[in-house]
C-alpha positions in Angstrom: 109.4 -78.6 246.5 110.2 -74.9 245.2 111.8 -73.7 247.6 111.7 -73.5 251.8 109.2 -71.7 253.7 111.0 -70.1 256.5 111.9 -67.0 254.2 112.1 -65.6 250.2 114.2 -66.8 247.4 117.5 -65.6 247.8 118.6 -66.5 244.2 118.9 -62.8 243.4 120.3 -61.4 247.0 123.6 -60.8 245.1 122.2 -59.1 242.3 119.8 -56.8 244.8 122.4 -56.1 247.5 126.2 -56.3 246.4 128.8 -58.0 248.2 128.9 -54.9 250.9 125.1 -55.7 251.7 125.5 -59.4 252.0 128.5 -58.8 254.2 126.4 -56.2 256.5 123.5 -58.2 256.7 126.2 -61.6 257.8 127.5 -59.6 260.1 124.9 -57.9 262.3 122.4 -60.8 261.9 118.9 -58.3 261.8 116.2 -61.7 260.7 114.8 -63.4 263.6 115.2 -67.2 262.4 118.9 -66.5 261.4 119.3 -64.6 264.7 118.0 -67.6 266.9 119.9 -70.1 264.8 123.2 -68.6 265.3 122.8 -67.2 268.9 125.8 -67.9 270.8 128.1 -68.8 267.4 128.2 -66.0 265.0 129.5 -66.3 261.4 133.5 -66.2 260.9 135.0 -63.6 258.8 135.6 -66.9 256.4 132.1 -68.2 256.6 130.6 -64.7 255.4 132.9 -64.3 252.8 131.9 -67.9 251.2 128.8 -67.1 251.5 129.1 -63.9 249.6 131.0 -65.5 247.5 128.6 -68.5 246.4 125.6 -65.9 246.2 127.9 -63.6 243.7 128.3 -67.3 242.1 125.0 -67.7 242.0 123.3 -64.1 240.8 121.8 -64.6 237.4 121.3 -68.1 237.4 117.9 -69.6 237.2 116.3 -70.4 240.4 114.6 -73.7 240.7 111.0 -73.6 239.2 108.2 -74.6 240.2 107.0 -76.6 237.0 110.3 -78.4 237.3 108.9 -79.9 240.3 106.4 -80.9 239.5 107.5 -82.4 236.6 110.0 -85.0 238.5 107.0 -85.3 240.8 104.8 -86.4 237.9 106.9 -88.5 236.8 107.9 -90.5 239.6 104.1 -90.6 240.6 103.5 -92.3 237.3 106.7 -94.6 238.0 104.9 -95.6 241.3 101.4 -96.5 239.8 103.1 -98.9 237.2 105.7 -100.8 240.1 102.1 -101.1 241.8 100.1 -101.9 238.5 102.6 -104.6 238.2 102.9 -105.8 241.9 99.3 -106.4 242.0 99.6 -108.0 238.4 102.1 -110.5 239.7 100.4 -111.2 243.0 96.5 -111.8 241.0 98.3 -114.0 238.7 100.3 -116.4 241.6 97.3 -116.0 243.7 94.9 -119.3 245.2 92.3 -120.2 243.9 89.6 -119.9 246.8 86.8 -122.7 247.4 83.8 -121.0 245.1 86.6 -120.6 242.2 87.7 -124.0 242.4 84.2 -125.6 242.3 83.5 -123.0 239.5 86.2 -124.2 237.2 85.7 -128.2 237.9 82.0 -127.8 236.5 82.9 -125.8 233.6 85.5 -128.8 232.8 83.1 -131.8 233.7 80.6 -129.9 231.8 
């Protein structure tokens, strides 16, 4: 939900470094989470220049927003509630009748 927490957006990283800066920064990897996550298997020549390619692809395009979110999360929250709503519906309706009931509604019909 909006986004991931182990570092910024990086919606706008082609629009605030140019293809040269994405390349530099794919190449000598300076982040510490990147740098343990590709220790031992560094980034083809191919991979960095899809990547620069899909954030050029990306620049100017709306990130994800927050109120989007939490609109589908709204929504399928209120989805929920009524599949419950009408579980419990279903299940009071086909339930037994305990003992008190039972001797309840016999008086009321002798009555």
């Amino acid at each position: 939900m909006g986004g991931g927490s182990l570092g910024r957006d990086l919606t706008d990283l082609h629009t605030r470094l140019g293809a040269a800066g994405i390349q530099g920064v794919l190449t000598s990897i300076a982040f510490p989470v990147m740098r343990e996550s590709y220790k031992g298997h560094p980034l083809t020549p191919e991979e960095i220049a899809a990547l620069t390619a899909f954030f050029a692809q990306t620049a100017g395009k709306p990130g994800n927003t927050a109120s989007m979110d939490a609109a589908r999360m709204l929504f399928a929250g209120l989805v929920g509630l009524l599949v419950l709503f009408g579980a419990m519906y279903l299940y009071w309706n086909n339930r037994r009748l305990g003992l008190a009931e039972r001797i309840r509604t016999s008086s009321r019909r002798s009555a």
